[in-house]
MARGU-692672 format. One record per residue (C-alpha): residue in one letter; y, x, z. Coordinates in steps of 0.5 Angstrom, whole numbers, plus 500, padded with zeros to 3 digits. Example, Ala and Ser with C-alpha at 12.3 -4.5 7.8 and 13.67 -1.06 7.14 Angstrom:
2
pt residu=A | py=491 | px=525 | pz=516 $
pt residu=S | py=498 | px=527 | pz=514 $
***
This chain:
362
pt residu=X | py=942 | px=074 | pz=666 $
pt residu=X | py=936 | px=075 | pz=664 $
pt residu=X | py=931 | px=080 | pz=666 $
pt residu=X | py=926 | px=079 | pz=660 $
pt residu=X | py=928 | px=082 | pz=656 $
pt residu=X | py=931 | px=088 | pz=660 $
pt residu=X | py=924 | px=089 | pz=662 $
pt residu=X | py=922 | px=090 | pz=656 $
pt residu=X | py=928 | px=095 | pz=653 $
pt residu=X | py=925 | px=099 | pz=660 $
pt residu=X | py=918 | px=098 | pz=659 $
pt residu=X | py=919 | px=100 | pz=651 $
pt residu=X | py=922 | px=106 | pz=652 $
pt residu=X | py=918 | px=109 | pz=658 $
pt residu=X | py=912 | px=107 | pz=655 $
pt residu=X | py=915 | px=112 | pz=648 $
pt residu=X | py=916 | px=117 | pz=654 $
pt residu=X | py=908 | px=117 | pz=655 $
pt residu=X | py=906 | px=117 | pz=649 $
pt residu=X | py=910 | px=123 | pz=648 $
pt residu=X | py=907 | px=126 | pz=654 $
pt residu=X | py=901 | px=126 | pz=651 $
pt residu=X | py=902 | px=130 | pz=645 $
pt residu=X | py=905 | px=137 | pz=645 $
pt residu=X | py=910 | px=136 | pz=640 $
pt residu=X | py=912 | px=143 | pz=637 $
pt residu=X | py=912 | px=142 | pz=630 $
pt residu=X | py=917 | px=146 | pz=629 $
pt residu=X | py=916 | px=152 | pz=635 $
pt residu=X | py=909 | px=154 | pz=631 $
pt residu=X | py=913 | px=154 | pz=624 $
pt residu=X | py=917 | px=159 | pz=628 $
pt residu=X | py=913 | px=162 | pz=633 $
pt residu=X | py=907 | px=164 | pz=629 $
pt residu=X | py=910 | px=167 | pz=624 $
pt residu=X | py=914 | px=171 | pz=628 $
pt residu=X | py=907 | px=173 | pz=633 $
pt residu=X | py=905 | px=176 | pz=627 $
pt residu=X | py=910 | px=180 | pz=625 $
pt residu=X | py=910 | px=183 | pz=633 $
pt residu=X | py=902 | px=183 | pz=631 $
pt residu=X | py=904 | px=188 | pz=626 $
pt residu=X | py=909 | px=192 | pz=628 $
pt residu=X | py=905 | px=193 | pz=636 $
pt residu=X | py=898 | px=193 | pz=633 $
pt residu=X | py=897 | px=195 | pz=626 $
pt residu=X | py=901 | px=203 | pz=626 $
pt residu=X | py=896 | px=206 | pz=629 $
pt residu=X | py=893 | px=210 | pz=624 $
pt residu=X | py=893 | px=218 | pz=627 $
pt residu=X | py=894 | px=220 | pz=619 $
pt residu=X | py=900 | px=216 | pz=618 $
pt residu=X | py=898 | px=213 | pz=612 $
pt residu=X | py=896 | px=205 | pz=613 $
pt residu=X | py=890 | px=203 | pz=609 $
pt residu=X | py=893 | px=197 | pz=606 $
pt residu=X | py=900 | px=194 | pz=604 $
pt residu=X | py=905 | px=191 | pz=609 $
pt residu=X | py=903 | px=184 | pz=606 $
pt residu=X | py=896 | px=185 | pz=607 $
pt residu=X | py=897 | px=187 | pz=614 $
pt residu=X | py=901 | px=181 | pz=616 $
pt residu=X | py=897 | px=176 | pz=612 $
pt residu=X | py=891 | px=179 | pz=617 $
pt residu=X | py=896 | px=178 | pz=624 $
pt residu=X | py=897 | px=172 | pz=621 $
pt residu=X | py=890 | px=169 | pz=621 $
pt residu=X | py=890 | px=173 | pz=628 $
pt residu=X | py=895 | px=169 | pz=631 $
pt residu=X | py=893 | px=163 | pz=628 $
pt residu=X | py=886 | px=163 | pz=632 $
pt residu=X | py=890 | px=165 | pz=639 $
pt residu=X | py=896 | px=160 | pz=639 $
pt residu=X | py=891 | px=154 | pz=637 $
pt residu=X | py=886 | px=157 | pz=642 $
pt residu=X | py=890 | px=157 | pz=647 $
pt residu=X | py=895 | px=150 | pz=645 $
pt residu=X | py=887 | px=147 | pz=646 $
pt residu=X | py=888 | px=150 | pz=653 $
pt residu=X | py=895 | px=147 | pz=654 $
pt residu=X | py=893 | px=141 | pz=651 $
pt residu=X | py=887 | px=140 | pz=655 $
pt residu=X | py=891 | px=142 | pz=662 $
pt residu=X | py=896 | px=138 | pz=661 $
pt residu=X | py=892 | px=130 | pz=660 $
pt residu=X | py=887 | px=132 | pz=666 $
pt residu=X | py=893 | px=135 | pz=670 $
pt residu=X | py=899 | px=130 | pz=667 $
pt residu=X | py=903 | px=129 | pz=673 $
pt residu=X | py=910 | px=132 | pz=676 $
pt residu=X | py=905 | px=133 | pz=683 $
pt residu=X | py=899 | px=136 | pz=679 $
pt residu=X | py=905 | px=142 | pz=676 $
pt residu=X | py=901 | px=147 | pz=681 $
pt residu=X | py=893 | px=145 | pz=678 $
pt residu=X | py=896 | px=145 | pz=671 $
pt residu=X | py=900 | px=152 | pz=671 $
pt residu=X | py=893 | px=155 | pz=675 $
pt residu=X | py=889 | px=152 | pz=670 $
pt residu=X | py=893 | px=153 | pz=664 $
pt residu=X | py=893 | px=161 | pz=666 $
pt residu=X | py=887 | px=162 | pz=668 $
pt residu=X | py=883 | px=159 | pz=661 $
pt residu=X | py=888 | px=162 | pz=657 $
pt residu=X | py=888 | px=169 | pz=660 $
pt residu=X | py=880 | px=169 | pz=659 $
pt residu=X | py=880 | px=166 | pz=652 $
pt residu=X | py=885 | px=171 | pz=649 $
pt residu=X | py=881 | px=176 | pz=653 $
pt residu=X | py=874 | px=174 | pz=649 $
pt residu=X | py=878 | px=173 | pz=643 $
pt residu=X | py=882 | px=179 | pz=642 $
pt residu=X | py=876 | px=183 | pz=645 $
pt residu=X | py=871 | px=180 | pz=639 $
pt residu=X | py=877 | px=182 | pz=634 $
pt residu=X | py=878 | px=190 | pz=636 $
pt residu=X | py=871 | px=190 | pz=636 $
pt residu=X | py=870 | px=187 | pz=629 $
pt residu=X | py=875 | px=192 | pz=627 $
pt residu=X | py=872 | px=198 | pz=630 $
pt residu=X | py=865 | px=196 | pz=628 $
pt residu=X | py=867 | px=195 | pz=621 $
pt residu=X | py=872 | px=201 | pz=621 $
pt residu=X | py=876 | px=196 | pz=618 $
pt residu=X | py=882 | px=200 | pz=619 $
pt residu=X | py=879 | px=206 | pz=617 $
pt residu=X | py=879 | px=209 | pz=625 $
pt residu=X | py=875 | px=207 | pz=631 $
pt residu=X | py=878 | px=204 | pz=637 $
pt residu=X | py=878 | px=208 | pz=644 $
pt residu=X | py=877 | px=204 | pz=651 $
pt residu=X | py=884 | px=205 | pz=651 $
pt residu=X | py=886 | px=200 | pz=644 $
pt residu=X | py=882 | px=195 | pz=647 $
pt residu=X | py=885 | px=194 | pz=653 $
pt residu=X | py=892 | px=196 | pz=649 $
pt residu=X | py=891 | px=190 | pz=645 $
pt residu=X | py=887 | px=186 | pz=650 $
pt residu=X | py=894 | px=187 | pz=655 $
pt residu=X | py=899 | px=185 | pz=650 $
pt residu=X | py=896 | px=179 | pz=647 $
pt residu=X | py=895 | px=177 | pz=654 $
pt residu=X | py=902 | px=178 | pz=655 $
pt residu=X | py=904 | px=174 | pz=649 $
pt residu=X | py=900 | px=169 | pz=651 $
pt residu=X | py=904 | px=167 | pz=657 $
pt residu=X | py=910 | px=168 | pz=655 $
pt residu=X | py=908 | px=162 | pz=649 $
pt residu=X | py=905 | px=158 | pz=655 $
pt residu=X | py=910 | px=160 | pz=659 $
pt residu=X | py=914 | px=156 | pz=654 $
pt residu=X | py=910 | px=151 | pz=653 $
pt residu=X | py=909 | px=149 | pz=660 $
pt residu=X | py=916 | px=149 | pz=661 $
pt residu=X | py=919 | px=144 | pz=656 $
pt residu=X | py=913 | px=140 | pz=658 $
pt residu=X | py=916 | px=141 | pz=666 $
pt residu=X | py=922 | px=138 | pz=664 $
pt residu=X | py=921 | px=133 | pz=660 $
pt residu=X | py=916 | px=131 | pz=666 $
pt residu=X | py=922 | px=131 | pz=670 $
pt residu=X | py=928 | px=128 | pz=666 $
pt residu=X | py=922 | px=122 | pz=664 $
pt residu=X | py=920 | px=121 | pz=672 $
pt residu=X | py=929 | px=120 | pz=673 $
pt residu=X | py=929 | px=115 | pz=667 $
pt residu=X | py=923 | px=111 | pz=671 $
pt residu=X | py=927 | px=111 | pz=678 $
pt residu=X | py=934 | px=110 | pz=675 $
pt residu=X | py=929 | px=103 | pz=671 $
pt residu=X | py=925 | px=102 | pz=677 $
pt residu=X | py=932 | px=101 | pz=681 $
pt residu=X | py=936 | px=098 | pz=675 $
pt residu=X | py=930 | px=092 | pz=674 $
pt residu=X | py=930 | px=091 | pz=682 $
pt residu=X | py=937 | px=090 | pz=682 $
pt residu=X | py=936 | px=084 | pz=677 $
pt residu=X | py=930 | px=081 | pz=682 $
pt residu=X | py=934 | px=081 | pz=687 $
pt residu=X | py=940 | px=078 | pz=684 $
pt residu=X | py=936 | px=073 | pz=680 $
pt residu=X | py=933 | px=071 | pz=687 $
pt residu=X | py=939 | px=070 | pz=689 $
pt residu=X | py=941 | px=066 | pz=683 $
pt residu=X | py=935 | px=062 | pz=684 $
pt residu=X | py=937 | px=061 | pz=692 $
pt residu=X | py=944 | px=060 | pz=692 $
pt residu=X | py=945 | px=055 | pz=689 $
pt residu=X | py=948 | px=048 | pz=690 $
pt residu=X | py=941 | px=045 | pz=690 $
pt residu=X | py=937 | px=049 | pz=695 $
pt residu=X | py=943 | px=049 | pz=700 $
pt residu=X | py=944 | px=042 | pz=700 $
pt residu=X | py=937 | px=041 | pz=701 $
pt residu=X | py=937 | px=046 | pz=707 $
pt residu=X | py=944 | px=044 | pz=709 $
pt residu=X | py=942 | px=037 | pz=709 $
pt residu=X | py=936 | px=039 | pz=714 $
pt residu=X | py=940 | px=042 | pz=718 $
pt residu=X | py=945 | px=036 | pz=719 $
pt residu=X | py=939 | px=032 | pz=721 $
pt residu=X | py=935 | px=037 | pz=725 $
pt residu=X | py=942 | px=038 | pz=729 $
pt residu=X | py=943 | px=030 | pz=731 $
pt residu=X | py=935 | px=029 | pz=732 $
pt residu=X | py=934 | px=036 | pz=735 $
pt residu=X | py=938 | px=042 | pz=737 $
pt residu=X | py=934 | px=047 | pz=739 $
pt residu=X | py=929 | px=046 | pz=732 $
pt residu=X | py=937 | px=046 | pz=728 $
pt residu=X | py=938 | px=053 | pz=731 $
pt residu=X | py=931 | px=055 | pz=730 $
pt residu=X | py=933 | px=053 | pz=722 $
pt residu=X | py=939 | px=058 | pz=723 $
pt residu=X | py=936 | px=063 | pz=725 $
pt residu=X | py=930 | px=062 | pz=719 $
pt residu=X | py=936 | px=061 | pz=714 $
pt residu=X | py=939 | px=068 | pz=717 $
pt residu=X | py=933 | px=071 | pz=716 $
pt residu=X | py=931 | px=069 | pz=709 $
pt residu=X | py=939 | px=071 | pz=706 $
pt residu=X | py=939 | px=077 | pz=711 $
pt residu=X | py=932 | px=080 | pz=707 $
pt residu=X | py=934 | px=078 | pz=701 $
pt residu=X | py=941 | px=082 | pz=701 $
pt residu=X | py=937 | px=088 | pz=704 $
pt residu=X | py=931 | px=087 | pz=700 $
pt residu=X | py=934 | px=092 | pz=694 $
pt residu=X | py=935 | px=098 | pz=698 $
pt residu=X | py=928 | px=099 | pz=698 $
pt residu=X | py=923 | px=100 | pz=691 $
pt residu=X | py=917 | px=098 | pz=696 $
pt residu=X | py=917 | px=094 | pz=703 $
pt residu=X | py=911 | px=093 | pz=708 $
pt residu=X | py=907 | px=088 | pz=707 $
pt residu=X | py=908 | px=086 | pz=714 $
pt residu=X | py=915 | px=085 | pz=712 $
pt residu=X | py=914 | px=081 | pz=707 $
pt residu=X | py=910 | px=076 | pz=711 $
pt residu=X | py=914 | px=076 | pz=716 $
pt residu=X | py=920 | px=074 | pz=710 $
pt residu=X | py=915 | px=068 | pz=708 $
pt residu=X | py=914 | px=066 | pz=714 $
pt residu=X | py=921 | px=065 | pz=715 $
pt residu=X | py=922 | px=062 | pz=707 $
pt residu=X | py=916 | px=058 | pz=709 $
pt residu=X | py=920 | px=054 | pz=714 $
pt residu=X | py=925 | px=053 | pz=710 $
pt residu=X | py=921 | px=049 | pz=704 $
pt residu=X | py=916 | px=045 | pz=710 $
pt residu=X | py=923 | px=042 | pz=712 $
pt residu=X | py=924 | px=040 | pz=705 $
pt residu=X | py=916 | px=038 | pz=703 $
pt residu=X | py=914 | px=037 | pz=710 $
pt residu=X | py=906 | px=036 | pz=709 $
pt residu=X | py=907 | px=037 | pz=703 $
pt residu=X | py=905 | px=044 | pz=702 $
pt residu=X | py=900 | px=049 | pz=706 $
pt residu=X | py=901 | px=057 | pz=706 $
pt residu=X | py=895 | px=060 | pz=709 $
pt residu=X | py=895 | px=067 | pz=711 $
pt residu=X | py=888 | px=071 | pz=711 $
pt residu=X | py=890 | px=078 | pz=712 $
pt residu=X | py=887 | px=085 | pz=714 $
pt residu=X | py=891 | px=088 | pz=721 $
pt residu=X | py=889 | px=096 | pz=717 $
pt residu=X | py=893 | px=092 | pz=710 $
pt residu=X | py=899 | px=091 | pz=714 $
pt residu=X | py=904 | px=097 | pz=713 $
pt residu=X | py=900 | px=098 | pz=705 $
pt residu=X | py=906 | px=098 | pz=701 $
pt residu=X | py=909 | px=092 | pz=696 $
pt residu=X | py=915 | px=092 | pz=692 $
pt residu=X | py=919 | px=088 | pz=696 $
pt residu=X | py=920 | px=079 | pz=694 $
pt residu=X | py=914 | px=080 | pz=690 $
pt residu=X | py=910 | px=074 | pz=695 $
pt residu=X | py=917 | px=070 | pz=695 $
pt residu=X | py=917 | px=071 | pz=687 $
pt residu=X | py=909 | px=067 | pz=687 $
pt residu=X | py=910 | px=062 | pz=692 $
pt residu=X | py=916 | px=060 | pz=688 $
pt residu=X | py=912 | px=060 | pz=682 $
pt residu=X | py=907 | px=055 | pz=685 $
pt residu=X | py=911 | px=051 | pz=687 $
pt residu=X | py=915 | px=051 | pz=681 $
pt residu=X | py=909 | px=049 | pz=677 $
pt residu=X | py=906 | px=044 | pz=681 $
pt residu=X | py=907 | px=037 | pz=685 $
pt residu=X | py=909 | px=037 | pz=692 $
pt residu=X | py=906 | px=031 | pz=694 $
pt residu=X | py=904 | px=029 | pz=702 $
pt residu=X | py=898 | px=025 | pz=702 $
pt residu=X | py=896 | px=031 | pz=696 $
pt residu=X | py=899 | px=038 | pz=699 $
pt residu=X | py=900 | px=044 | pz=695 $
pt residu=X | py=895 | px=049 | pz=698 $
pt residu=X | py=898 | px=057 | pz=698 $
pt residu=X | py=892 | px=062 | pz=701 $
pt residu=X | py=896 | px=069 | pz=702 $
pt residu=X | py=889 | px=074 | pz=703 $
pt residu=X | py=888 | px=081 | pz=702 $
pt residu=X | py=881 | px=083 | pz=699 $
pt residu=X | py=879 | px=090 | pz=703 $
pt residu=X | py=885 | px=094 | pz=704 $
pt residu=X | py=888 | px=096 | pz=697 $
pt residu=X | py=889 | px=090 | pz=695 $
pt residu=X | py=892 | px=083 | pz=695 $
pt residu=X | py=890 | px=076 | pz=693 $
pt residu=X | py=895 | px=069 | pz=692 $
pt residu=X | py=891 | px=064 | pz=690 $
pt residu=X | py=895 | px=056 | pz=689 $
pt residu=X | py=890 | px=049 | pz=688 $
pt residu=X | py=893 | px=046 | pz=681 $
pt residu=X | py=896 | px=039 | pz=682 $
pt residu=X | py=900 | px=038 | pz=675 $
pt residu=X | py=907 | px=035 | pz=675 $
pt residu=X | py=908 | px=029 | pz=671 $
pt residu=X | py=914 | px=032 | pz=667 $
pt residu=X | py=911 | px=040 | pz=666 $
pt residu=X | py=916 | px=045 | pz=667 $
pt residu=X | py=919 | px=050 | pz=662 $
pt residu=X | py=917 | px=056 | pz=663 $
pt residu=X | py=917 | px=064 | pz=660 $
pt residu=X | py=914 | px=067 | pz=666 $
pt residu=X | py=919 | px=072 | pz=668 $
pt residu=X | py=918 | px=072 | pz=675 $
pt residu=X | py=910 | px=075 | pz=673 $
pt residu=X | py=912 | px=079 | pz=668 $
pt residu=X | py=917 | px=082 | pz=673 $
pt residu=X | py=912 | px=083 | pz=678 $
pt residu=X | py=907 | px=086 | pz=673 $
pt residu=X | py=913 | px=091 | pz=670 $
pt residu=X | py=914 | px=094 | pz=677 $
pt residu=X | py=907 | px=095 | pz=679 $
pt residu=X | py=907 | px=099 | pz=672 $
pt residu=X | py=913 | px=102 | pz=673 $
pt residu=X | py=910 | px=105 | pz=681 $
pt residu=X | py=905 | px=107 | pz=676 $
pt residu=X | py=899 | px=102 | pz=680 $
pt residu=X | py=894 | px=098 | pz=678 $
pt residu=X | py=895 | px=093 | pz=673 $
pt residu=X | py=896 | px=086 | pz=676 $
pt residu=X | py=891 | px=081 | pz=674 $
pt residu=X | py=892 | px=073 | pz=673 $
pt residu=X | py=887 | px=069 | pz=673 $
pt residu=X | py=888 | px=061 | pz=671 $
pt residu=X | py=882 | px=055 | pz=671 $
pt residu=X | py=883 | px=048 | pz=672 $
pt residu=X | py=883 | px=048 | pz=680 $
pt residu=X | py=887 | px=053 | pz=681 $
pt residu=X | py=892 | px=059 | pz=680 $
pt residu=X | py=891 | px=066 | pz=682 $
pt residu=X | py=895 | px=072 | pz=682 $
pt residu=X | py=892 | px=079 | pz=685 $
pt residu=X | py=896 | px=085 | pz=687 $
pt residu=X | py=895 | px=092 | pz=688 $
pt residu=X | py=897 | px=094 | pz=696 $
pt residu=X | py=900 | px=101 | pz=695 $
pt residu=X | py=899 | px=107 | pz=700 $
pt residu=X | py=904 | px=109 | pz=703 $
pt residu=X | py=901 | px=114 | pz=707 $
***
C-alpha cells in the first residue's frame, strides 16, 4: 500500500478547508439577510412621523434602508473578517468572539450615530430626532449587528471544529499507514534473516551478547507496534528506539556505519511524531554505501531547544537506489498536519541534512 498518494488526498482536502477559512463564504446569507435588514429597517426605523404621513413612498423608503444596511453589514463583515485571519484558530475562539463584539458594537455605534444625525440635521424625514431616537436607532442596529455576527461566528465555529476533527481522523489515518509501512519495511524476510542470522552466530560465539540482541530485537518491535497509539512521542523516547535499532543495523554493517547523538538534556521531553528518526536513518542508509573501511556517518544533534537536525555524509552506491521520497514526504505532511513549522531538506555533494521542528509539549 502506498502512502503517497494518500497523504496527497489528505493534504488536498486540508488545505481546501484552509482556504476556505479565510474567506467568509456568505454569498448567499447577504443576498438574503441584507434585503431582509432593510425591510426591518424600515418597518422598525422609518414610521415615525408624529403626523402619520410618510414624506416619501414604500420604495424610496426601502431603497434609503437598503443603502443603510449595506454600509453596516459590509462594515461590520470587514470587522468579521479582520478578527477571524488574526484570531483563526478554535483555541483563539474567546480572542475572536471579544474582538469581533467590541469592534462591531463601537462601529455600528459611529455609523448609526452619524446616520440619524445626518437625518436630523437635513430634516430629511421632515422632523428632528430626540435623544431618545438616537439611542432608539443606535440600540436596535446594535442588537441586529450581534445577532448577524452572532450568526457568522457561529457557522465559522463549527466549520472550525468539523475541519480541526477531519485533520485528527487524517493525522491518525496517515499515522497508521507509517506504522504499517514500517512494519512491511521491518518484517520482511531479508531483514529477520539478517538479524536472525546475527543472532545464530552470537548465540555459539557469545551468549550473553545473543541475549542483549534479543532484547533489542523486542524492543525495537515492542516500539514499533505501540508506536501508533500516539501522534506525537518524546524525543527521548525516540532516541532510546535508535539506540536499540542502531544495535541491530552494526550487527549487520559492523563499522560500517556511525550514529552520532549530539543533544540537549532541556530538548529531551520536546515532542516528535513518533518513527520520524527511524524514517531518516533508514533513509540514509537506504540511499548510500555501507563500507567498513569508508563508514556512513549519522549525527543525530539538536540546534537550540525548538528544533532538531540529521545530518548523513554521502557515499553514493554503484547501483543508485529508486526512490519516491516517501519516507520524507511523510514526515513533512505530519509536521503540516501537527501544524509545525515546515521540515527543511537541504542536499550538497558532501552530505544530506534534514531538520525537524521539536514540538512543545508543555
Amino acid at each position: 500500500m502506498e502512502i503517497y498518494p494518500i497523504v496527497c488526498q489528505l493534504s488536498t482536502a486540508i488545505c481546501k478547508l484552509k482556504t476556505q477559512m479565510t474567506r467568509l463564504n456568505d454569498k448567499w446569507f447577504r443576498l438574503v439577510g441584507i434585503p431582509l435588514g432593510a425591510l426591518m429597517g424600515h418597518i422598525i426605523f422609518y414610521n415615525r412621523n408624529i403626523t402619520g404621513d410618510e414624506r416619501f413612498g414604500f420604495w424610496t423608503i426601502y431603497f434609503i434602508s437598503l443603502i443603510e444596511t449595506v454600509i453596516v453589514w459590509e462594515s461590520i463583515r470587514f470587522v468579521i473578517l479582520y478578527f477571524r485571519k488574526r484570531f483563526p484558530g478554535l483555541d483563539q475562539t474567546r480572542k475572536r468572539i471579544t474582538g469581533m463584539l467590541i469592534a462591531s458594537v463601537l462601529l455600528t455605534f459611529v455609523i448609526r450615530t452619524l446616520n440619524i444625525w445626518f437625518y436630523d440635521k437635513t430634516l430629511l424625514w421632515g422632523y428632528r430626532f430626540p435623544l431618545e431616537g438616537y439611542l432608539h436607532g443606535v440600540f436596535v442596529a446594535v442588537l441586529l449587528v450581534i445577532i448577524i455576527g452572532g450568526i457568522y461566528e457561529g457557522i465559522y465555529y463549527f466549520s472550525m471544529w468539523h475541519r480541526t476533527s477531519l485533520e485528527a481522523e487524517s493525522l491518525k489515518k496517515l499515522h497508521l499507514e507509517t506504522q504499517l509501512d514500517s512494519l512491511k519495511t521491518q518484517i520482511n524476510p531479508h531483514f529477520l534473516f539478517n538479524n536472525f542470522g546475527s543472532l545464530a552466530s552470537l548465540i555459539t560465539e557469545d551468549q550473553q551478547k545473543a541475549v542483549e540482541f534479543v532484547e533489542e530485537l523486542s524492543s525495537v518491535y515492542r516500539y514499533l507496534l505501540k508506536a501508533n497509539e500516539k501522534t506525537v512521542t518524546t524525543l527521548d523516547e525516540e532516541l532510546k528506539f535508535i539506540h536499540s535499532y542502531y544495535q541491530l543495523v552494526k550487527k549487520r554493517f559492523a563499522n560500517g556505519i556511525v550514529i552520532v547523538q549530539e543533544i540537549d538534556p532541556a530538548a529531551l521531553q520536546s515532542g516528535i511524531p513518533p518513527l520520524t528518526l527511524q524514517l531518516l536513518v533508514e533513509n540514509a542508509i537506504k540511499h548510500n554505501a555501507v563500507l567498513p573501511d569508508k563508514p556512513l556517518g549519522i549525527t543525530i544533534s539538536t540546534i537550540g531547544s525548538d528544533t532538531l537536525s540529521i545530518v548523513n555524509n554521502i557515499q553514493k552506491k554503484s547501483s543508485p537506489v529508486e526512490s519516491g521520497k516517501l519516507g520524507l514526504k511523510n514526515i513533512t505532511n505530519k509536521y503540516k498536519l501537527l501544524r509545525q513549522p515546515d521540515v527543511k531538506i537541504e542536499q550538497t555533494e558532501k552530505y544530506f541534512k534534514v531538520t525537524v521542528p521539536l514540538i512543545k509539549t508543555i
